[in-house]
C-alpha positions in Angstrom: 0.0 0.0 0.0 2.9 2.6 0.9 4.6 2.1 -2.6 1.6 2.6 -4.2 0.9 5.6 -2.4 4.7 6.8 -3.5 3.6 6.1 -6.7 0.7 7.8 -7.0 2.6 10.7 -5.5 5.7 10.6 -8.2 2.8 10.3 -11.1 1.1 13.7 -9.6 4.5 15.4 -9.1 5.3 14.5 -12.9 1.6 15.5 -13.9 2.6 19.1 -13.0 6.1 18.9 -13.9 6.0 18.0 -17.4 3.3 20.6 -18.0 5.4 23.3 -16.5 8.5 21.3 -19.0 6.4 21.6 -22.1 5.3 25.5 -21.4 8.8 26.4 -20.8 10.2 25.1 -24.0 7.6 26.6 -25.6 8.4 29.7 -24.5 12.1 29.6 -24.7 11.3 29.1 -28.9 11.8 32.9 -30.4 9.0 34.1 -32.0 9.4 35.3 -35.7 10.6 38.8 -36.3 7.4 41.0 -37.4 7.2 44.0 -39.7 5.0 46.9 -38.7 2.1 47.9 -41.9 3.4 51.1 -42.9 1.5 53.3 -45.6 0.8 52.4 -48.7 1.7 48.8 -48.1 -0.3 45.8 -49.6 0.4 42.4 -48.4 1.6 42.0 -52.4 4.6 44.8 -51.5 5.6 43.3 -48.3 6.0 39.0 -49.8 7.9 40.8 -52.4 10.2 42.9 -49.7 10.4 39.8 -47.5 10.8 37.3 -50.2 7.6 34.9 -49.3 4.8 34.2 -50.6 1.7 35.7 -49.6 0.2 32.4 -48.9 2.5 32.0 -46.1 1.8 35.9 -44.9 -2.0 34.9 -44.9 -1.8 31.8 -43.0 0.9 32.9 -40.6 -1.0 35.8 -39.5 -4.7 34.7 -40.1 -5.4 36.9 -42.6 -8.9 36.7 -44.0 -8.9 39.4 -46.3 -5.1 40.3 -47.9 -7.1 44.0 -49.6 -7.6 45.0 -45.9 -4.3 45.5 -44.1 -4.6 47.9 -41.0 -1.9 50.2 -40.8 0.4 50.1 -37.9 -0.6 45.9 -37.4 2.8 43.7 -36.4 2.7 41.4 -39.6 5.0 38.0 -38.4 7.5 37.1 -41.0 7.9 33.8 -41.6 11.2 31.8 -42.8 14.0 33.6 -40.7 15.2 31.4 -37.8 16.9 32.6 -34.9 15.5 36.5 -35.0 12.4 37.9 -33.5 12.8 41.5 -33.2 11.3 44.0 -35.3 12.2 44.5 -38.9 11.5 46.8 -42.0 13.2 47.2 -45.9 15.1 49.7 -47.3 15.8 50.3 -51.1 19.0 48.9 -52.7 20.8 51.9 -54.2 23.0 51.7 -56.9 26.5 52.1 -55.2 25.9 49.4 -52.1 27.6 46.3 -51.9 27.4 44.1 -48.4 30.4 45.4 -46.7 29.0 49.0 -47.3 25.9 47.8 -46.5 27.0 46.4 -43.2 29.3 49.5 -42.4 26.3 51.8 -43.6 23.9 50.5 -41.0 25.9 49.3 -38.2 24.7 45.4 -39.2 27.1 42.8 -39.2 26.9 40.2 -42.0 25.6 37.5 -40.4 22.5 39.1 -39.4 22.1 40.6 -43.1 23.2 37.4 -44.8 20.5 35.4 -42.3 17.7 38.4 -42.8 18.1 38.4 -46.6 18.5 34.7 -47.1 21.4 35.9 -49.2 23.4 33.3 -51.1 25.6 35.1 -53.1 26.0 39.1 -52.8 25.9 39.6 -56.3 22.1 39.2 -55.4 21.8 43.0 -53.8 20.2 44.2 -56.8 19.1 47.9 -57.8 15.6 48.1 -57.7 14.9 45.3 -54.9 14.9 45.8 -50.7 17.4 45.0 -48.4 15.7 43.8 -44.8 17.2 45.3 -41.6 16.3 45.5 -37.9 13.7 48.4 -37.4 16.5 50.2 -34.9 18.9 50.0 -37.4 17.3 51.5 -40.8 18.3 54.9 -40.3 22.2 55.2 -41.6 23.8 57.9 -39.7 25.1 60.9 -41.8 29.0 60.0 -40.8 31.8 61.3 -42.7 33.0 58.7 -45.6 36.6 58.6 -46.8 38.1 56.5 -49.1 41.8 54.2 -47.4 44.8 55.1 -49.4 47.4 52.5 -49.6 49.7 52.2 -46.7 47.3 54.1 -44.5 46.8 53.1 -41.0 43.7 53.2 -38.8 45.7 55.7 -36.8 46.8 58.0 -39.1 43.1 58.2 -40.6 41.7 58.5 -37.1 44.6 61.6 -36.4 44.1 63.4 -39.7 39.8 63.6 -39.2 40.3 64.2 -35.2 38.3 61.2 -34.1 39.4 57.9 -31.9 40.7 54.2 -33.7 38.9 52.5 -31.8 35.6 54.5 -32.6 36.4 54.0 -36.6 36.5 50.3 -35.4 33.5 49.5 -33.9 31.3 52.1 -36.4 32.8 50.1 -39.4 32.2 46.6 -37.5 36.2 46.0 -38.0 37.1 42.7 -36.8 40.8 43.1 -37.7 41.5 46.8 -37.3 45.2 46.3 -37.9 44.2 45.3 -41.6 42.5 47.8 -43.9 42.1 47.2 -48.2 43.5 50.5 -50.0 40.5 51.6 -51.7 37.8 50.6 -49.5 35.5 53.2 -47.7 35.0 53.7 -44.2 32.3 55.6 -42.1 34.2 58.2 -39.4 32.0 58.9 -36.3 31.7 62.6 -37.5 28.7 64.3 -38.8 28.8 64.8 -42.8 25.5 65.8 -44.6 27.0 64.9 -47.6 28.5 61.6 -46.6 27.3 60.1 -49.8 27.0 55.9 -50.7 29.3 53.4 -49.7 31.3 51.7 -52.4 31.9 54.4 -54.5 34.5 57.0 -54.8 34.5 59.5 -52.2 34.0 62.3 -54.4 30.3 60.7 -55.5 27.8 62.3 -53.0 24.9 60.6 -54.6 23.8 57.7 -57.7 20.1 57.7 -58.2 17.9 56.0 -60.4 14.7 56.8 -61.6 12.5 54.9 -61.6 13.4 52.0 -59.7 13.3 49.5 -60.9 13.6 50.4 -64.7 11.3 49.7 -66.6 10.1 48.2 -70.4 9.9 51.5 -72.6 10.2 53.8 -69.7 12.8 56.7 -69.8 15.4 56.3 -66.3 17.0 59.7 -65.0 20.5 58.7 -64.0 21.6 61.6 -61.1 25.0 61.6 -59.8 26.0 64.7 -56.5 29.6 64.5 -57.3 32.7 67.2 -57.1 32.9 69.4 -59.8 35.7 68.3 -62.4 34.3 64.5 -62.1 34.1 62.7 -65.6 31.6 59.8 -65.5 31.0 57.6 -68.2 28.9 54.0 -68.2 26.7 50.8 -70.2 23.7 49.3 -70.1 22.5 46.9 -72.3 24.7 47.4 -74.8 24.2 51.2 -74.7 26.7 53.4 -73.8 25.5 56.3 -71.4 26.7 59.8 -71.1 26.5 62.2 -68.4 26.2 66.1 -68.8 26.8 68.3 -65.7 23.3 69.7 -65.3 24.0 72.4 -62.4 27.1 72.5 -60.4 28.1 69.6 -58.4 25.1 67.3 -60.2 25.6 64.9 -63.9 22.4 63.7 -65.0 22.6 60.6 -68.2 19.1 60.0 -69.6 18.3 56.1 -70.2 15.9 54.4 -72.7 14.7 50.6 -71.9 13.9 49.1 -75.1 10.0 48.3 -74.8 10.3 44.7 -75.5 13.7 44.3 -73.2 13.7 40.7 -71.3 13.0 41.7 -67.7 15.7 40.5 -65.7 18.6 42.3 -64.1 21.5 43.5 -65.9 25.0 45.4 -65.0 25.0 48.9 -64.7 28.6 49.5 -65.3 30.8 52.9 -64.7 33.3 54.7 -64.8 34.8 57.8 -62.7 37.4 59.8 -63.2 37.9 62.4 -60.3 39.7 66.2 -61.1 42.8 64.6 -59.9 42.4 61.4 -62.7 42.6 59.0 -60.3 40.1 56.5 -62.3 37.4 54.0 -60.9 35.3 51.4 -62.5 32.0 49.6 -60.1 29.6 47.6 -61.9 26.3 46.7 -60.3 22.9 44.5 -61.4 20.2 46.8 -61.7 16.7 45.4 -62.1 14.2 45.7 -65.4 10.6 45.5 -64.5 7.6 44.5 -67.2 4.8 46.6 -68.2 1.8 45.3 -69.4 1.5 46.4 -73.1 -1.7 45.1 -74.6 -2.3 43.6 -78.0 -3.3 45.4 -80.8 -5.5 43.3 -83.0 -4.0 42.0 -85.9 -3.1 45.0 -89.2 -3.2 44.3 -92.5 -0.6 46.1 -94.6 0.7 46.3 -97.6 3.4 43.3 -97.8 6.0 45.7 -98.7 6.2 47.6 -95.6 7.0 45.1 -93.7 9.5 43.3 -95.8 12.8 43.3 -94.1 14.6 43.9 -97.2 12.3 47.9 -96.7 12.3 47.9 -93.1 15.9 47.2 -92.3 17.9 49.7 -93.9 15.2 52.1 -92.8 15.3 50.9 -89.4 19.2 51.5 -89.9 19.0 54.9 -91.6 16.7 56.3 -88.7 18.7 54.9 -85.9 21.7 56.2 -87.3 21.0 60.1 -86.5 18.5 58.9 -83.1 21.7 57.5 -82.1 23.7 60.2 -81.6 24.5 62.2 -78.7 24.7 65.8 -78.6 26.3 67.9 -75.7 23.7 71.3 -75.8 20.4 70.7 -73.5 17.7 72.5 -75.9 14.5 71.9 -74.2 13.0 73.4 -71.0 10.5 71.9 -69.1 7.5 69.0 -70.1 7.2 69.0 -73.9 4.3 70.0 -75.2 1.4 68.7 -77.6 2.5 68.1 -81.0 -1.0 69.2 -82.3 -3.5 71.6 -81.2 -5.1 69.1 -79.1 -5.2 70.2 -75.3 -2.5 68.6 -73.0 -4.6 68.4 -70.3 -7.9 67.4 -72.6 -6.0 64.4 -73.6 -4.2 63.2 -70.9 -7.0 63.5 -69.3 -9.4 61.3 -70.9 -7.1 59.5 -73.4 -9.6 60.4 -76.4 -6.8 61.6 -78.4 -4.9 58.9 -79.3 -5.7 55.6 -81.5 -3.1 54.1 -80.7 -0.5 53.9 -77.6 3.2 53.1 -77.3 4.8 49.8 -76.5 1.3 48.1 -78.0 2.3 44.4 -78.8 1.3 44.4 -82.9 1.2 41.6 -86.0 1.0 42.6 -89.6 -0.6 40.6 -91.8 -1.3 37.6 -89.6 2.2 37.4 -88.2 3.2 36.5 -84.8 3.3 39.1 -82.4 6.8 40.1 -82.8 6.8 44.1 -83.3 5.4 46.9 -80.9 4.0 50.2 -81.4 6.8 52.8 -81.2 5.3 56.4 -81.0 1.9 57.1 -80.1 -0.5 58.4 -82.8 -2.4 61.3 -82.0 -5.5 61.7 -84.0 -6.0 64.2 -86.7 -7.6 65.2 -90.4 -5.1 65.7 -93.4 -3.9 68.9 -93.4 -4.2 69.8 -89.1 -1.1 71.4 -87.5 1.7 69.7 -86.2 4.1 71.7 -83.9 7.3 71.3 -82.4 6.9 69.9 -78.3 10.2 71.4 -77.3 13.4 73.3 -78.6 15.7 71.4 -81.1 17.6 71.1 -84.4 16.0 69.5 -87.2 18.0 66.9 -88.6 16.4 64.7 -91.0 13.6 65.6 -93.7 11.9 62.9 -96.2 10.5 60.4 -97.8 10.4 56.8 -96.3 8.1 53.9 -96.9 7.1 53.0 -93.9 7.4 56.3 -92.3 6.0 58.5 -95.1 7.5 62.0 -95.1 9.2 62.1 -91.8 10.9 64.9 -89.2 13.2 64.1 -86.7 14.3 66.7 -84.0 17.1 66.5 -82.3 17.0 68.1 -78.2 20.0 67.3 -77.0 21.7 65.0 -74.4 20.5 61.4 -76.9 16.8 63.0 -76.6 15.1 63.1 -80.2 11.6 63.2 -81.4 9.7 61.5 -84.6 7.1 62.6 -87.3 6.1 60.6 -89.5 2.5 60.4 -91.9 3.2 63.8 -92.9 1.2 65.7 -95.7 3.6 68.2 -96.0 7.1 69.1 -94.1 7.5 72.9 -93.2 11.2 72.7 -92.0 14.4 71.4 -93.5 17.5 70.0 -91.6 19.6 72.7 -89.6 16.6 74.6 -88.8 16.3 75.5 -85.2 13.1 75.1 -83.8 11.4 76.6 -80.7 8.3 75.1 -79.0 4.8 75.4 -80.2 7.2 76.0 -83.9 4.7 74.7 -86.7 6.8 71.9 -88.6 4.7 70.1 -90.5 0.5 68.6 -91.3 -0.7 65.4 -91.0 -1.1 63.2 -93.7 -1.6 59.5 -94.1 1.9 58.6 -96.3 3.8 55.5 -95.5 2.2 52.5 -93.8 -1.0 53.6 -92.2 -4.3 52.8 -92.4 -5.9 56.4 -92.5 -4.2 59.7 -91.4 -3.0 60.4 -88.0 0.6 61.6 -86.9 2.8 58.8 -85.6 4.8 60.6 -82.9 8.5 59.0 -81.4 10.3 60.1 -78.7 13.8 58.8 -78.9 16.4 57.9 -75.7 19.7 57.2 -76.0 18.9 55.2 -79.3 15.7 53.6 -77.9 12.5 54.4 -78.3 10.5 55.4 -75.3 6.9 56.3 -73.8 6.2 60.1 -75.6 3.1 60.3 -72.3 5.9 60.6 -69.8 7.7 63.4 -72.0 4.2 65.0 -71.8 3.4 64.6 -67.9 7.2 64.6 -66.2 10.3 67.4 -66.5 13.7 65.6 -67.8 16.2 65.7 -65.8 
């Protein structure tokens, strides 16, 4: 009877024991880091930031409806182990590699490498989000310099008045004693102008926009560097040039082909500071799709469309679009190109039949060309007027394009007219805005008239609605 009573006693003891056990480990399991809803956010944005699916987002944080996400709500982030504070993104800039990153933000690169499931760090792409503890998403505006070779941590702390040991810990430099010529490092001294991270101390600033780039879309490259920088680059095959805009800022105008692959590609350049000391960085920038619709299928006459016509055309028009011109002519959005109201038509899009970047097959092809202007409606014989300032430099007859214009503004910027019933400039002319240049006719390949209008890019054709609606640069 007595050892059954013991027993019965050890079984009670371990009925409240293992309980106690089981809620202990439980709780001794971190919890999953969690984002806080910010505005403007859909659950969309945040699986892309985060790299899940929103699938997991839903069932994670019992989400019923994903359209209705309260702002300021902890979101839990599922699929990082080991961290359960709070988090948040930050863009990728064009200039950022991981040890800047780390050095920028005061994160070593375990916790980055483990936040951003990052494999290789050619993966910190332009245009995509880099995740960081909440605390630590605000980089502090510390002086950057650039290590010469043969300099010592002392020496750089002696010459900018600051302590080693402080350059150490702000740069998360677990070897002090060993620092690369030519790499950066943050000093624990206020600098407004402190600039990115893994490029040359004279570059203050590299911005793209948009980011990412996109199909058809014109980019504004801006670089905040000391005056006397030369800055030269590629991109897709293109080379880019940079004009200094105002003191102290370089802007290079881009052109995404409309039917580019999306996908990520190297933005390359190349710096030259007043003192010739050159530098080359080459970074994967991001190419976004847009959703171009599909015209229905236009028949033509065969011989517009035979490449034996098209090609040397093609070749003949792309050999002036091409070209890049150092004099900025324009000022400001351009203007309508007929005297059809900017605002009436941007508006309520009555005033073109066509759009740009429209997917199109002739003659029931395959879908292998797209629309590159956008044609404005119009009678034989209406007005057609130059958008901005430029220099004409082609007149004439084509067969696809009928009687054609182009216009050169400067910096790789041209712009297209083709249809015409009648040309009222001739190459050399200068032309001013709101300049009558032309009437629309319906010569070349068309289907009844209307003026086909191009905006050219640094050799690619781009979206003429974003000319209308947005300054360059």
């Amino acid at each position: 009877m007595r050892r059954i009573k013991q027993t019965i006693q050890l079984l009670l003891i371990f009925g409240l024991i293992l309980p106690l056990i089981h809620a202990n480990a439980q709780t001794s399991q971190p919890a999953e880091p969690t984002y806080i809803v910010q505005v403007g956010d859909s659950l969309w944005d945040i699986a892309q930031r985060f790299r899940v699916s929103m699938e997991e987002l839903e069932i994670l944080n019992n989400i019923q409806n994903p359209n209705q996400l309260v702002l300021g709500a902890e979101l839990k982030i599922p699929g990082i182990n080991g961290y359960s504070g709070k988090l948040t993104t930050v863009p990728i800039q064009y200039g950022e590699n991981l040890d800047s990153l780390c050095r920028r933000y005061g994160v070593s690169k375990e916790v980055l490498i483990q936040l951003n499931h990052i494999i290789n760090p050619h993966e910190l792409v332009v245009g995509s989000f880099l995740v960081l503890p909440a605390d630590n998403a605000t980089a502090p505006p510390d002086k950057r310099i650039q290590v010469n070779a043969g300099e010592t941590l002392l020496e750089i702390a002696a010459s900018n008045q600051t302590n080693p040991w402080q350059i150490s810990l702000r740069n998360l430099l677990s070897e002090p004693n060993v620092i690369l010529p030519g790499g950066f490092l943050f000093l624990p001294v206020p600098d407004q102008q402190a600039g990115l991270s893994a490029l040359p101390s004279t570059i203050m600033e590299f911005a793209i926009n948009p980011s990412p780039l996109l199909q058809g879309k014109t980019a504004e490259l801006k670089v905040k560097a000391d005056s006397g920088t030369k800055i030269s680059g590629t991109f897709m095959g293109k080379e880019l040039s940079f004009f200094e805009n105002k003191p102290f800022e370089f802007i290079s105008l881009l052109g995404v082909h409309a039917m580019a692959e999306p996908g990520i590609y190297p933005l390359e350049v190349t710096i030259q500071s007043a003192d010739k000391t050159p530098f080359y960085y080459a970074q994967m920038v991001i190419v976004g799709k847009v959703d171009y619709p599909y015209d229905d299928p236009l028949t033509v006459d065969p011989e517009t469309i035979d490449p034996n016509v098209t090609n040397p055309e093609n070749q003949l028009w792309a050999s002036y679009a091409q070209k890049v011109t150092p004099e900025k002519y324009w000022e400001g959005a351009f203007q309508m190109p007929t005297p059809l109201s900017k605002d009436y038509c941007i508006t309520t899009n009555d005033c073109w039949s066509s759009r740009f970047g429209n997917r199109r097959s002739y003659n029931g092809g395959t879908y292998d060309y797209f629309h590159s202007g956008l044609d404005i409606v119009g009678k034989e014989g209406t007005e057609i007027y130059a958008p901005a300032a430029g220099v004409v430099v082609y007149t004439g007859s084509l067969t696809v394009r009928g009687n054609a214009t182009l216009i050169n503004h400067g910096w790789g910027v041209y712009s297209g007219y083709y249809h015409q019933q009648e040309i009222k400039v001739k190459v050399g002319d200068r032309v001013e805005a709101g300049q009558l240049i032309g009437l629309i006719g319906a010569t070349g390949r068309v289907e009844g008239p209307h003026l086909h209008w191009e905006i050219w890019v640094n050799g690619n054709q781009v979206d003429p609605l974003d000319w209308l609606t947005q300054v360059y640069p």
